[in-house]
C-alpha positions as CSV (number, residue, x, y, z in Angstrom):
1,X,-15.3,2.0,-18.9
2,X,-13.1,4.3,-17.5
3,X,-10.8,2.5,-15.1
4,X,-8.0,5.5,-13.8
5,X,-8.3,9.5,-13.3
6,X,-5.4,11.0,-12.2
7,X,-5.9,15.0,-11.6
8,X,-3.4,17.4,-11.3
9,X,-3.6,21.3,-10.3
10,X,-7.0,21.5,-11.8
11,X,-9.2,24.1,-9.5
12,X,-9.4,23.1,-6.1
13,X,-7.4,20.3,-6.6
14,X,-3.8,20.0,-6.0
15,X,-2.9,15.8,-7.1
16,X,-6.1,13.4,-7.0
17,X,-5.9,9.5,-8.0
18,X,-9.2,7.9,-8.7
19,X,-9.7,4.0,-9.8
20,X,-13.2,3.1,-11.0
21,X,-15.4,0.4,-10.7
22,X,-18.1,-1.1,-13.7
23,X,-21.8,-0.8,-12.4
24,X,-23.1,2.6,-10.6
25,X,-21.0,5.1,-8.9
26,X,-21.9,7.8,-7.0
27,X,-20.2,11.0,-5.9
28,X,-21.8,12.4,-2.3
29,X,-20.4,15.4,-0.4
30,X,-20.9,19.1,0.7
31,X,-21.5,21.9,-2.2
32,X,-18.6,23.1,-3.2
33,X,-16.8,20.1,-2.5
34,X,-15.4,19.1,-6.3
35,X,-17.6,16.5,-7.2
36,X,-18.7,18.8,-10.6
37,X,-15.0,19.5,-10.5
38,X,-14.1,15.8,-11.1
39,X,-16.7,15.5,-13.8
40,X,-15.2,18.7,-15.3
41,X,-11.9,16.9,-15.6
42,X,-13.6,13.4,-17.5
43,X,-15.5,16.0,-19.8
44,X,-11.9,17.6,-21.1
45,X,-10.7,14.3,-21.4
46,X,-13.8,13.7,-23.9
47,X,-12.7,16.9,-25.6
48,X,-14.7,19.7,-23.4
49,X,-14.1,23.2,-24.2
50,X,-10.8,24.1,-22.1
51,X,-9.6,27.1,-20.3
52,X,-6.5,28.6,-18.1
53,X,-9.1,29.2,-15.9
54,X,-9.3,25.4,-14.5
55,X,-5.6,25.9,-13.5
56,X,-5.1,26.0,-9.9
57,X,-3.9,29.3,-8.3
58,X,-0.2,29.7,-8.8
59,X,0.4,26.9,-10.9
60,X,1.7,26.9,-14.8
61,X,-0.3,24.1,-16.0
62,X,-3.3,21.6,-15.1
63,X,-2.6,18.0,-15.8
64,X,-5.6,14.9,-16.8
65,X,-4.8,11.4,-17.5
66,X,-7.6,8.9,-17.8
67,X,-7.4,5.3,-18.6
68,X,-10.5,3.7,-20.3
69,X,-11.2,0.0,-20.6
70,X,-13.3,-0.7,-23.7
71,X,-14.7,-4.2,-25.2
72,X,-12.9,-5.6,-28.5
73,X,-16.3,-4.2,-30.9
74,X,-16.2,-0.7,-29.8
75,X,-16.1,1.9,-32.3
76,X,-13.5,4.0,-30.9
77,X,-10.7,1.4,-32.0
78,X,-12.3,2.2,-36.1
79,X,-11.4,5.8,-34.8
80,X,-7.9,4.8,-33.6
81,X,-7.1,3.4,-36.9
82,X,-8.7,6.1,-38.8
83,X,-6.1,8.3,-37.1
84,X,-3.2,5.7,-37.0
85,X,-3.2,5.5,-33.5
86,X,-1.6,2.4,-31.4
87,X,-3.5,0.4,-29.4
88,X,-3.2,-2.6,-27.2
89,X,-5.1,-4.8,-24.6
90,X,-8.4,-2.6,-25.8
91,X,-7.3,-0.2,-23.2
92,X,-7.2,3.7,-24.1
93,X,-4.9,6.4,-22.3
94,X,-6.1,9.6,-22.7
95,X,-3.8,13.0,-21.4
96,X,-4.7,16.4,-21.4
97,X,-2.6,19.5,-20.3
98,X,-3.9,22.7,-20.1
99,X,-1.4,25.9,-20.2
100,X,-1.5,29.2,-18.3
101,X,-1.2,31.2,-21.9
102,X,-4.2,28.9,-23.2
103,X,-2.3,26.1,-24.6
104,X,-4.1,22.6,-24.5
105,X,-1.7,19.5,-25.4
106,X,-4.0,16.3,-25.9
107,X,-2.3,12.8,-26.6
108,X,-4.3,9.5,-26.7
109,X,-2.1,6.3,-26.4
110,X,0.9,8.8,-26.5
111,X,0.0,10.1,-30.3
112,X,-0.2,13.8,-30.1
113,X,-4.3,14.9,-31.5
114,X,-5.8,17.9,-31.9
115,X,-9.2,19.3,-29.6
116,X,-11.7,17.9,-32.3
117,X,-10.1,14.4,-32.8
118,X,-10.3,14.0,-29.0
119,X,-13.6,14.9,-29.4
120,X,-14.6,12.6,-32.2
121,X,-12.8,9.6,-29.9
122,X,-14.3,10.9,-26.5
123,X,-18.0,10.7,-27.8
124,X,-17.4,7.0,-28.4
125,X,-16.9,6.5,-25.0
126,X,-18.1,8.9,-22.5
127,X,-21.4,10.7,-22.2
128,X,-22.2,13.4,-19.6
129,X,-25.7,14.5,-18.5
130,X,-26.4,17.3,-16.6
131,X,-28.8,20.3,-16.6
132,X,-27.4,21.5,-19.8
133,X,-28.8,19.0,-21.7
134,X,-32.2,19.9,-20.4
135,X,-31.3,22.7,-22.5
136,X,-31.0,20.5,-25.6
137,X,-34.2,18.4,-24.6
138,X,-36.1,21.9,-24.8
139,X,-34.5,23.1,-28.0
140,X,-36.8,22.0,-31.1
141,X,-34.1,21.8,-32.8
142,X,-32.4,18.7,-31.2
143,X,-35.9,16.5,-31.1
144,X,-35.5,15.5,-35.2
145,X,-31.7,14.3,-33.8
146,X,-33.3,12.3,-30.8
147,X,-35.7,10.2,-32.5
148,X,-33.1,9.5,-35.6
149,X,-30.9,8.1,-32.7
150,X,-33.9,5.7,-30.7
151,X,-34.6,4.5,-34.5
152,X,-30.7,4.2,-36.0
153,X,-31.2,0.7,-36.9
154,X,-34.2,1.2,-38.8
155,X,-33.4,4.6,-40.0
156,X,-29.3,4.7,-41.0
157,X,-30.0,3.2,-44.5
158,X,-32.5,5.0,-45.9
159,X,-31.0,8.4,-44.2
160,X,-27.6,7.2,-45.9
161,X,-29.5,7.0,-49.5
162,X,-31.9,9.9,-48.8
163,X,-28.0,11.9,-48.3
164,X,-26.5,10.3,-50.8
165,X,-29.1,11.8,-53.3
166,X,-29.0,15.1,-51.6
167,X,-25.2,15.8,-52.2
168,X,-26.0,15.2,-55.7
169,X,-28.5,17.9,-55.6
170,X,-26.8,20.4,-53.9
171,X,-23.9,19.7,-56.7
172,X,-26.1,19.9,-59.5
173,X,-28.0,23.3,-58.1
174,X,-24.3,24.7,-57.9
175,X,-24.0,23.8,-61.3
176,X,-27.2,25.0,-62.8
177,X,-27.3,28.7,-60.5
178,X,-23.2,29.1,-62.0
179,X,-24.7,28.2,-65.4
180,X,-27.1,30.9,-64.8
181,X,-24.9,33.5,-64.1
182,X,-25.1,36.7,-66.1
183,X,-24.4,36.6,-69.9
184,X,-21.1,38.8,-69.2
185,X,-19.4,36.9,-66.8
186,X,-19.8,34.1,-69.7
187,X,-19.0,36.0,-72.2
188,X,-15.1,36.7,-70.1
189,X,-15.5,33.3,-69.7
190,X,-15.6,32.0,-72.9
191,X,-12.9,34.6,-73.9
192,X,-10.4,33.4,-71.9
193,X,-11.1,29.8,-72.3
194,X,-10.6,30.2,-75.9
195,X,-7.6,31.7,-75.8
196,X,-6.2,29.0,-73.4
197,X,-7.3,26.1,-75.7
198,X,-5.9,28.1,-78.6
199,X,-2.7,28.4,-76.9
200,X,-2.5,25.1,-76.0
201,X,-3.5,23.7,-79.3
202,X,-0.7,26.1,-80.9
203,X,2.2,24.2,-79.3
204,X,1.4,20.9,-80.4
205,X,2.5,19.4,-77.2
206,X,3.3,15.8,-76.7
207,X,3.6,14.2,-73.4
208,X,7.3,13.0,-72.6
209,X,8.4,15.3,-75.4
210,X,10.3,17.6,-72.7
211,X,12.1,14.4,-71.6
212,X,13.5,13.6,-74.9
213,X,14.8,16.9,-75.9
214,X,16.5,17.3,-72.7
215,X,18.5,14.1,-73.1
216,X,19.2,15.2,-77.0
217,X,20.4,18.6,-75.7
218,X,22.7,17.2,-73.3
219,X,24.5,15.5,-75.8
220,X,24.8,18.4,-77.8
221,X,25.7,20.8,-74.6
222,X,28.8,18.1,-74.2
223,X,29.6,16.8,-77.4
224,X,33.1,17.8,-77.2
225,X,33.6,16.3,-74.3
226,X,31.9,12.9,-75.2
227,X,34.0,13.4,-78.6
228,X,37.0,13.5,-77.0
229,X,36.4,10.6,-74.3
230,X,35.8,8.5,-76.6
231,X,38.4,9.2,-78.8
232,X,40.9,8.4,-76.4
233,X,39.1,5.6,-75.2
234,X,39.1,4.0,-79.0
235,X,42.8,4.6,-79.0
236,X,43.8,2.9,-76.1
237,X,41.8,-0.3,-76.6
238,X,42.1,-0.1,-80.7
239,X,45.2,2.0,-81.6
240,X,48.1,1.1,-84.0
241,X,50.8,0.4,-81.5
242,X,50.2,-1.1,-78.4
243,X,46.5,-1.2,-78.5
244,X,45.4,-2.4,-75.2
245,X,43.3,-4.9,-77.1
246,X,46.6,-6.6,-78.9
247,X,48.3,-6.8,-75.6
248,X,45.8,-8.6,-73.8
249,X,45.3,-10.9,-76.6
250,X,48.6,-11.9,-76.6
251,X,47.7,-12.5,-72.7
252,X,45.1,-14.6,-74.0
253,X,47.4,-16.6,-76.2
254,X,49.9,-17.2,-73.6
255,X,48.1,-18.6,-71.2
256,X,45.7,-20.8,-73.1
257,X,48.9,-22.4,-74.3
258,X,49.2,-23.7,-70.3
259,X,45.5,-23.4,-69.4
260,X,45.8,-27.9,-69.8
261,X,48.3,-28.0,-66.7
262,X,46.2,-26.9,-64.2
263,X,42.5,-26.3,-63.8
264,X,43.1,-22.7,-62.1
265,X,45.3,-21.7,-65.4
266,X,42.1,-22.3,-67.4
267,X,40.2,-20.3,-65.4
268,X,42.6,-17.2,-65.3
269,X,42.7,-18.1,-69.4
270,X,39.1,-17.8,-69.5
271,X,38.6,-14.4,-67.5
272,X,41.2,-13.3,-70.2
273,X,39.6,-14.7,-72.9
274,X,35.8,-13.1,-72.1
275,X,37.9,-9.6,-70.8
276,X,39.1,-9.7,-74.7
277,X,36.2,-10.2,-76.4
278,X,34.0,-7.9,-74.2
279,X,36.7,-5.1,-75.0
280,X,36.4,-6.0,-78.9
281,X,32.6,-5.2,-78.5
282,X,33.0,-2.1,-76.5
283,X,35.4,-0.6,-79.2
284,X,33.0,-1.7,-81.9
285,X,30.4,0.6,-80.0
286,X,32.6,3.2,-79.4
287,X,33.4,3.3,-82.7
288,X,30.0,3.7,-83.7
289,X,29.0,6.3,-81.7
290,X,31.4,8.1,-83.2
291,X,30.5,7.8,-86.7
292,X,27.1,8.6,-85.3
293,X,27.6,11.5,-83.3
294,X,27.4,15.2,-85.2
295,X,27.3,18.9,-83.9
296,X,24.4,20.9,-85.1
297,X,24.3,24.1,-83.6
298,X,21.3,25.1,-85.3
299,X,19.4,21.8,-83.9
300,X,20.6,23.1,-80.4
301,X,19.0,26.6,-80.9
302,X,15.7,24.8,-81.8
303,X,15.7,22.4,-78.7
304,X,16.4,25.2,-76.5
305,X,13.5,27.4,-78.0
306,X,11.3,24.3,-78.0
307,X,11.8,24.0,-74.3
308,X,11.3,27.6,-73.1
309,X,7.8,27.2,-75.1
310,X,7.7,24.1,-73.4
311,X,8.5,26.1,-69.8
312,X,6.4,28.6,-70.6
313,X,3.1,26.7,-71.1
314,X,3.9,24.5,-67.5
315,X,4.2,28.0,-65.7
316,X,0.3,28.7,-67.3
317,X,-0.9,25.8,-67.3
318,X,0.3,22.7,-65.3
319,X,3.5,21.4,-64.0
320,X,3.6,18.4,-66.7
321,X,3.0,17.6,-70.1
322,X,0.9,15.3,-68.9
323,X,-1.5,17.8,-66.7
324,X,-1.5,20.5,-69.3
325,X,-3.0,17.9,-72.1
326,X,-5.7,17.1,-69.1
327,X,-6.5,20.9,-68.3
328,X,-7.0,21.2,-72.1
329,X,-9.4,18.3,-72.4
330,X,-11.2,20.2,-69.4
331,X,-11.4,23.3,-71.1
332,X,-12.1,22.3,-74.0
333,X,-15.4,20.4,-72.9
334,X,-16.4,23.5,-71.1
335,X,-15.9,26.0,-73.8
336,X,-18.2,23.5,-75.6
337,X,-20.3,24.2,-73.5
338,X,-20.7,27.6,-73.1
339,X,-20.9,27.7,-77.0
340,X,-23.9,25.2,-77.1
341,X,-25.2,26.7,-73.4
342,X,-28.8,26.7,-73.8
343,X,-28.7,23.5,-74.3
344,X,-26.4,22.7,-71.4
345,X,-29.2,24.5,-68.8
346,X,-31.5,22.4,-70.1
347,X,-29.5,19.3,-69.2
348,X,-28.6,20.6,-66.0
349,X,-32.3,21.6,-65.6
350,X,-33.3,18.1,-66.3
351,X,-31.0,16.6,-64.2
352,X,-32.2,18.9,-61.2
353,X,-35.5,17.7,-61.6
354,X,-35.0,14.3,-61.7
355,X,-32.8,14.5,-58.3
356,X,-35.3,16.8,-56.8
357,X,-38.3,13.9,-57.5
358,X,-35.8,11.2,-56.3
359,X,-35.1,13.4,-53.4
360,X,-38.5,14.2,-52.7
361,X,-39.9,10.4,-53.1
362,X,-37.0,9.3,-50.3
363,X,-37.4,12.3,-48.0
364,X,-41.2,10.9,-48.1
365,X,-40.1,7.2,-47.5
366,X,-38.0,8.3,-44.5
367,X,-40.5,10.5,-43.0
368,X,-42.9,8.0,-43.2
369,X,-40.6,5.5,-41.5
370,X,-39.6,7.9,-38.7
371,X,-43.4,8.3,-37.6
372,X,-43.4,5.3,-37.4
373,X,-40.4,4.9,-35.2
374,X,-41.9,8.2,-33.8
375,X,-45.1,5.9,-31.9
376,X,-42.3,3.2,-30.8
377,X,-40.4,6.1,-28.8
378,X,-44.0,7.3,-27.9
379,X,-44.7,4.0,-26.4
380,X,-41.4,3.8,-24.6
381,X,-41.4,7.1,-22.9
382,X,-44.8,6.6,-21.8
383,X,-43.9,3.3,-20.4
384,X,-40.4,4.9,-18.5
385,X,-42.9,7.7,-17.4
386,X,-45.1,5.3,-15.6
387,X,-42.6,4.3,-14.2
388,X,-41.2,7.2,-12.8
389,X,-44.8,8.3,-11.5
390,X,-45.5,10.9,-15.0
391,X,-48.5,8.1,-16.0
392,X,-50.5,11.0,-16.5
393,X,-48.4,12.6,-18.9
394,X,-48.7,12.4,-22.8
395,X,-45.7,12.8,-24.8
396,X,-46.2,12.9,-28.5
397,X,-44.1,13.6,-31.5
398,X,-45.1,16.2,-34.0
399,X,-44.1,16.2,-37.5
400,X,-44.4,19.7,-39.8
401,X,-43.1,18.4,-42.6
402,X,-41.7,20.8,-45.3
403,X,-43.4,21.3,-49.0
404,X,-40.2,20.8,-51.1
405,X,-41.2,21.4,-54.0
406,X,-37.3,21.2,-55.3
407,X,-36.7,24.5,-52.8
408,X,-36.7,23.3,-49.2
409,X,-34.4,20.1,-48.9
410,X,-32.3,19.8,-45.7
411,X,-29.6,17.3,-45.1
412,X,-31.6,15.3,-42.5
413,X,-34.9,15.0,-45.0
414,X,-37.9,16.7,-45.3
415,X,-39.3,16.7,-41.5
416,X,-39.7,19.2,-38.9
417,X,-39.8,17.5,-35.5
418,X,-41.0,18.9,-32.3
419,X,-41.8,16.9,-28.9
420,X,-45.5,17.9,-27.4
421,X,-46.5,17.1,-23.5
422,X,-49.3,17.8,-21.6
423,X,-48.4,17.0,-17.8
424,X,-52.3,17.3,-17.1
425,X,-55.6,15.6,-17.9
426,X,-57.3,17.5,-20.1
427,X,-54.8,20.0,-20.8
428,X,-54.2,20.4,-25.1
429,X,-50.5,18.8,-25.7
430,X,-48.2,21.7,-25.7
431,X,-44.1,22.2,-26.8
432,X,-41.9,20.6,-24.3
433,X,-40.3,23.8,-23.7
434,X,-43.3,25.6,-22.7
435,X,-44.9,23.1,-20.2
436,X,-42.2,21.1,-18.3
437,X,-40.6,22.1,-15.4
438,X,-37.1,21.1,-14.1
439,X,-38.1,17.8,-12.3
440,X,-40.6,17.0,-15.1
441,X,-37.5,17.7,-17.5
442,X,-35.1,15.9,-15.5
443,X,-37.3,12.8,-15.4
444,X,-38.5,12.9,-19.2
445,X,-34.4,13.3,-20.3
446,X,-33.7,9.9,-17.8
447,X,-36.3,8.2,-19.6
448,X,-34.9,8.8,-22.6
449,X,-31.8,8.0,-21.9
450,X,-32.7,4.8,-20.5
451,X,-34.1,3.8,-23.7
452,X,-30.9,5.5,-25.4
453,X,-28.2,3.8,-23.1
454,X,-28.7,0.0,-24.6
455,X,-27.8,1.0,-28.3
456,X,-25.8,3.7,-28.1
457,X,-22.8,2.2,-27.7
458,X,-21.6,4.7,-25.0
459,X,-18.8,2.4,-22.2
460,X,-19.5,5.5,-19.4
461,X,-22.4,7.8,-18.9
462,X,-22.2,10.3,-16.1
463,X,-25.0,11.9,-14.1
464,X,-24.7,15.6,-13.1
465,X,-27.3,16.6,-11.3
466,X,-29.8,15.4,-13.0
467,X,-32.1,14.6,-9.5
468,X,-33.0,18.0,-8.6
469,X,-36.1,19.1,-8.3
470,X,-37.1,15.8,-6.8
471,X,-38.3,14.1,-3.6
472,X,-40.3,10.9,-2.3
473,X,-41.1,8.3,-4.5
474,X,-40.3,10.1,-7.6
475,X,-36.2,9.7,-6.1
476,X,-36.5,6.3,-5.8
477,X,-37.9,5.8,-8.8
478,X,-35.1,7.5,-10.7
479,X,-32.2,5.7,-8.4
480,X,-34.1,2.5,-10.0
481,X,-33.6,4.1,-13.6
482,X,-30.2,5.1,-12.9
483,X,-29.2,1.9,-11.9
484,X,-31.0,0.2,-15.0
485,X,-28.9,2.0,-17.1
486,X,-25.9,1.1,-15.4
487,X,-26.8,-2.7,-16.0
488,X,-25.4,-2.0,-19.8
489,X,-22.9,1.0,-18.9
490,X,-20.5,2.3,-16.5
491,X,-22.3,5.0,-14.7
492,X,-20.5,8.0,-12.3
493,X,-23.6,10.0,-10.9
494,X,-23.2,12.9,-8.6
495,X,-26.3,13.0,-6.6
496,X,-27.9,14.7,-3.2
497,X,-30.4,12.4,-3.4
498,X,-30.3,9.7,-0.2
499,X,-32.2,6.9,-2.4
500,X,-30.2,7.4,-5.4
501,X,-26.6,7.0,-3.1
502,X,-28.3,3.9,-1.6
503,X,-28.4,2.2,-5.2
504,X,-25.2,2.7,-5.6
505,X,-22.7,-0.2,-6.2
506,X,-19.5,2.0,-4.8
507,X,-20.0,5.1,-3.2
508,X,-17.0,8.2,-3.3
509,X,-17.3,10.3,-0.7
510,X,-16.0,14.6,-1.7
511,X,-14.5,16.8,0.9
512,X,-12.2,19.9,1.3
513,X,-10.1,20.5,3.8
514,X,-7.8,23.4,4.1
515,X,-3.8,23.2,4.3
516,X,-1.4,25.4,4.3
517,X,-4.4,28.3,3.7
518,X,-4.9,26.3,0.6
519,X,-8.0,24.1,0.1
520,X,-7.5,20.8,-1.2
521,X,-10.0,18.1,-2.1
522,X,-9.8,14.3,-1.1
523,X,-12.0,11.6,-2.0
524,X,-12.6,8.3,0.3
525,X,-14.0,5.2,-0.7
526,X,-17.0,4.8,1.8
527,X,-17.6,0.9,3.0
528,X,-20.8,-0.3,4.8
529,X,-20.8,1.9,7.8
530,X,-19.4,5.1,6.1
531,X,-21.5,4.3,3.9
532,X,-24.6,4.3,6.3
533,X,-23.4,7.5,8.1
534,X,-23.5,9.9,4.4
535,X,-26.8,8.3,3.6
536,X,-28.0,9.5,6.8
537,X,-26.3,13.1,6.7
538,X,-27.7,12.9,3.6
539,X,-31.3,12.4,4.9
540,X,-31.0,15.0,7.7
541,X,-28.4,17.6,6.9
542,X,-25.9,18.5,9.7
543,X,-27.1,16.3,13.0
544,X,-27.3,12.7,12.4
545,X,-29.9,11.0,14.6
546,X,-30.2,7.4,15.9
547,X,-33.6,7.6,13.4
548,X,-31.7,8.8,10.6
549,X,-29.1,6.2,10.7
550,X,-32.4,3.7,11.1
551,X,-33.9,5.5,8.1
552,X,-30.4,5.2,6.1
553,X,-30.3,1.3,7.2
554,X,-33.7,1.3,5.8
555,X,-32.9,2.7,2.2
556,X,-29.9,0.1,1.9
557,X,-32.0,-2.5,2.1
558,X,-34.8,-1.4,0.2
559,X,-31.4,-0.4,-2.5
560,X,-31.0,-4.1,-2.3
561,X,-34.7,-5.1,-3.1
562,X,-34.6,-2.7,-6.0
563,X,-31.4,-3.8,-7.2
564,X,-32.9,-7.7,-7.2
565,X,-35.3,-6.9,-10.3
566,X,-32.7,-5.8,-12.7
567,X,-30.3,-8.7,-12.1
């Protein structure tokens, strides 16, 4: 849920704190006020589409902060991780500034994100309602998404398998339509592959050759100077005169002749003694190395020569031994077959087919499940309709499903979905889009997302709006579904509806006032009588009567009633 909103210099308003309650909120007050202001402010948080414009007049920047309250299962902590974001106390702060020049700064938890990551994260938790998406209930094209998400549970594994198989398609089609290219492009093709393979097969690489040659040519780059390091080395330890072998020896004589008189005498006697011996070996190495090392110019020219070819072949080819061997294995299956291609299409051909049936036998398995998920949603929205007085109405969903045929796949399946009314007795059932009007909208999208609101997940769902173009019983009817949905969510609903304000559990009250010739907004917390008082300006507009205060008294305690059958 969200719990803080702290607002700075965003339109109308100069610094605004807000703390937030769980259960139904709602947000009363003149037009113009800045109750869609607020909401504005939650949807950037989420990741809304920003602008400079939201920055108040002769200010830099707009400021956002909102801290959100979620339960320990919630998917947004799988999205925190995904992103290696720090969390704590399942609490989530979200901050947003918006620049003059059209900068937007977004941080969650203090990790700097990007837009579309706040996005991903603010659709886990936050989900805003207003007359737009009466635009979306209206648009075909959203209705297939709609009854995927009432049937998730029953639907998510066989639309996982039905996509599985339909990336493997689309893969294999690439495949097959660049096999089918023209016979020229192959023909370069096969050219240049050829060549490569050639190339590659003509410096008999081996991988960690490069390595070894470098090593040998550094000793031949420096044999001097190892020749005559360890020349002098062999002479000091090993020499004819003075050796420093001899002399410590004759250390090591000396003192094991006193090493029995004290205990720390044997052990100087044995440092001595191992210091000799480990000397004696060096030498012996030394002296082998140089009986071993020779200067071969010749060998030198061929190293170098070997590892410009060497050079040469990473520049084309890879930056390793390792990856040019690989690219050639690559190349070398392909040339193979382009050689042998008509019998390539013919695999590729046979594989398209076979994913095409096993696409088109699981495209049928999940259509047929989504109609039937299709007469469950049927049978809820009818049953939300009765409720909010549309018992008349028949709501259907059609399915045109596609003829495949290997040519028409989608991503979602093989079905066309469209949502048919008729608002009428014995009216035909008719698009959605062409029969509903804005109440009849506003209701049908309620109902939905009253059914929606248990699985989705979704900690705060906000209201915009969405009670216009209602009155009478059909107002109290959706302050009762408002308020059902806020049994399972947080809910922040901005409403001019009296009945839908008396449901509330905490009411915020919008004004304006003007100071300084600059208008500011403020919000107050209304209590019982304040409360009583906007429900009654509410119910008559500017003069408040003693009946409308009665009439406001009246809806409380009917609020209460209603209330009583959800708890």
């Amino acid at each position: 849920m969200l719990q803080e909103l702290a607002i700075k210099n965003f339109a109308i308003i100069h610094d605004l704190s807000l703390s937030f309650e769980n259960g139904m909120t709602v947000l009363t007050g003149e037009t113009g006020a800045g109750k869609s202001i607020i909401i504005d402010a939650v949807g950037l948080l989420a990741g809304g589409r920003g602008s400079s414009e939201f920055i108040r007049h002769g200010e830099s920047k707009c400021v956002l902060e909102g801290l959100f309250s979620l339960n320990k299962e919630a998917t947004t902590f799988d999205l925190l991780k995904e992103y290696d974001i720090d969390f704590e106390d399942h609490t989530i702060l979200i901050q947003r500034d918006i620049h003059r020049n059209g900068k937007n700064v977004c941080r969650v938890n203090g990790r700097l994100v990007n837009i579309a990551t706040l996005r991903l994260i603010g659709e886990t938790m936050i989900d805003i309602h207003g007359q737009n998406e009466h635009q979306e209930l209206m648009n075909p094209e959203r209705h297939l998404g709609m009854l995927d998400q009432f049937g998730n549970e029953t639907l998510s594994r066989l639309k996982a398998d039905y996509h599985q198989t339909y990336l493997a398609y689309q893969t294999a089609k690439t495949t097959y339509e660049k096999w089918q290219n023209s016979e020229q492009e192959l023909a370069q093709r096969m050219d240049m592959l050829a060549y490569q393979t050639n190339d590659i097969e003509l410096a008999e690489l081996v991988v960690g050759e490069d390595d070894l040659l470098e090593e040998e040519k550094n000793l031949l780059v420096n044999y001097q100077r190892i020749v005559g390091a360890l020349s002098v080395s062999y002479d000091a330890l090993q020499g004819e005169e003075g050796s420093g072998i001899d002399l410590i020896g004759s250390a090591m004589t000396e003192m094991s002749g006193i090493e029995e008189i004290d205990g720390k005498y044997k052990q100087i006697s044995e440092s001595i003694s191992n210091s000799y011996f480990q000397l004696q070996e060096a030498a012996s190495d030394i002296l082998k190395e140089m009986d071993q090392l020779a200067y071969d110019e010749n060998r030198l020219n061929e190293i170098e020569k070997r590892l410009e070819l060497i050079h040469q072949m990473k520049r084309k080819y890879g930056d390793s031994l390792a990856e040019i061997m690989n690219y050639y294995e690559k190349i070398t299956i392909e040339l193979s077959q382009i050689k042998n291609r008509e019998d390539h299409i013919y695999t590729l051909t046979t594989e398209l087919k076979e994913l095409s049936e096993q696409l088109t036998k699981k495209g049928q398995v999940l259509s047929k499940k989504r109609q039937e998920v299709a007469k469950d949603l049927e049978i809820s929205i009818h049953e939300q309709l009765k409720e909010l007085y549309m018992e008349k109405v028949i709501f259907e969903v059609r399915f045109l499903s596609k003829e495949t045929n290997g040519k028409s796949f989608s991503e979602n399946g093989i079905d066309q979905v469209e949502f048919y009314i008729a608002t009428n007795p014995g009216e035909p059932l008719k698009p959605l889009a062409k029969v509903a009007s804005g109440g009849e909208l506003s209701r049908m999208m309620l109902a939905m997302k009253t059914i929606f609101s248990k699985n989705l997940g979704i900690t705060s769902i906000i209201f915009d709006e969405v009670d216009t173009g209602v009155s009478g019983r059909v107002a109290q009817a959706i302050a009762n579904k408002i308020y059902l949905v806020a049994v399972h969510s947080q809910v922040l609903c901005i409403t001019h509806l009296p009945q839908v304000a008396a449901m509330a559990d905490h009411h915020l009250f919008i004004s304006k006032t003007v100071v300084g010739e600059r208008t500011e907004t403020h919000v107050d917390l209304l209590k019982k009588s304040a409360k009583v008082q906007e429900i009654a300006r509410m119910l008559a507009g500017t003069e408040i009567t003693k009946l409308t205060l009665e009439h406001a008294k009246e809806l409380l305690e009917l609020a209460k009633t209603e209330k009583h059958k959800y708890i």
